[in-house]
N, C-alpha and C positions, 0 to 999 in steps of 0.2 A: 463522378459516379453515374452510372447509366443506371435505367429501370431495371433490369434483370438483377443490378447488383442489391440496388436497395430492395427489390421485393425480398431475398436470400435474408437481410439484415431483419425486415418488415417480419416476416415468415418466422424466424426462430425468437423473437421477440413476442410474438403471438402464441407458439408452439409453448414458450415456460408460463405464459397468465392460464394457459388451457383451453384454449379457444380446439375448436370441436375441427377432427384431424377432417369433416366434409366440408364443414365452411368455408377452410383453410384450402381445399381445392374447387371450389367455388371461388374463392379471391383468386386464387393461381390461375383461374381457367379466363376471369374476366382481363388479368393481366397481357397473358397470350393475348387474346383478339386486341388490346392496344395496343401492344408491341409489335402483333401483326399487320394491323392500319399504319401504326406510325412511325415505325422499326423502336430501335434501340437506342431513344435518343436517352442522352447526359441529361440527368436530371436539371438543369440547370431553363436547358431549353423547351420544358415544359413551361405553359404558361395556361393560366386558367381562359383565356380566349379559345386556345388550343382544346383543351379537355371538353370546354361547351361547344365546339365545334365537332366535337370526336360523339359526342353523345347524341347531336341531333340529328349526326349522320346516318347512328346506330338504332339508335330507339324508335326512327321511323321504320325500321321495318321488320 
């Protein structure tokens, strides 16, 4: 399963507890810029090494 798929599964799991339809594209928007740094990898080959390197890339500027 890649990130695109499980954000979809993420997304309507959130959409039925009620989560606020702006949040929800705030989550979607912060997903974009990941999958646009990192592409589209298979959930699999995320690793928290990865994600803290994606942040301190981003958050600096």
């Amino acid at each position: 399963m890649n990130l695109r798929e499980l954000w979809r599964l993420y997304e309507a799991d959130k959409r039925i507890q009620g989560l606020s339809p702006h949040t929800l594209k705030a989550y979607a928007l912060q997903l974009r810029m990941l999958v646009g740094e990192l592409g589209d990898l298979n959930i699999g080959a995320v690793t928290l090494q990865l994600l803290k390197e994606y942040l301190v890339n981003n958050l600096a500027d």
